[in-house]
N, C-alpha and C positions, 0 to 999 in steps of 0.2 A: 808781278809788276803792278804797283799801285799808282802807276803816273805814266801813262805812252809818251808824252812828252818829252819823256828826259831817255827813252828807249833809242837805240843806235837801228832806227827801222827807214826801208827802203820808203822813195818819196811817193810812190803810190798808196802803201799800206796807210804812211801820213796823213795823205789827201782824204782819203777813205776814212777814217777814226777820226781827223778834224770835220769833216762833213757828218757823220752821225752826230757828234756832239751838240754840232752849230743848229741841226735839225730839232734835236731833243727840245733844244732850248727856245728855237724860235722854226715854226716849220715852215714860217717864211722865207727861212733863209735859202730856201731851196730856189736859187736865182738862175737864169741863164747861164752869165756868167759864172758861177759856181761849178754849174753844169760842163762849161765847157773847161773850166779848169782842171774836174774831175778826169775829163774825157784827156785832154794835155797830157794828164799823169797818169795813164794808160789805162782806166775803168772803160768799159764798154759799156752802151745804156742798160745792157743787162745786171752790169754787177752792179751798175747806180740803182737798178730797182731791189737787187737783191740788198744792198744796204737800205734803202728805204724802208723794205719789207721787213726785216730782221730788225733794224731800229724801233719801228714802229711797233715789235712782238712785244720786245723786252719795253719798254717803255710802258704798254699796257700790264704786261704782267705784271713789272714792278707796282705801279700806282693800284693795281686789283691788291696787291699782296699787301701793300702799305694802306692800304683803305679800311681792309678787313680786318689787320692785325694778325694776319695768317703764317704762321711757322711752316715753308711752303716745306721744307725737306726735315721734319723734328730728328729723321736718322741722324743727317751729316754731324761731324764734328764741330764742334764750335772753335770760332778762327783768334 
């Protein structure tokens, strides 16, 4: 899947991949309101941390990986 967007996915998982996004970009976006829309479409504040948390890995990882110029896995296949 190259685009969740266009995916036939339940509205919580939605909720959830549009909030990582909106975070990546801007980690202001993390609003009350957001929050409780999260919580509407059935995240509990554990799994809002657990996407924070997990956003927040790969977000460092990728910028470590794109900083250094680091071929993180040289095995995998080329896509």
């Amino acid at each position: 899947m190259t685009d969740y967007r266009a995916a036939d996915l339940p509205p919580r998982a939605r909720a959830m991949l549009d909030f990582a996004i909106a975070i990546t970009d801007d980690p202001h976006a993390s609003t009350p309101e957001r929050i409780d829309a999260l919580r509407a479409a059935g995240l509990t504040d554990e799994d809002i941390l657990n996407v924070v948390q997990v956003t927040g890995f790969f977000n460092y990882y990728n910028l470590m990986v794109e900083a250094l110029g680091v071929d993180p896995e040289p095995d995998w296949p080329a896509r």
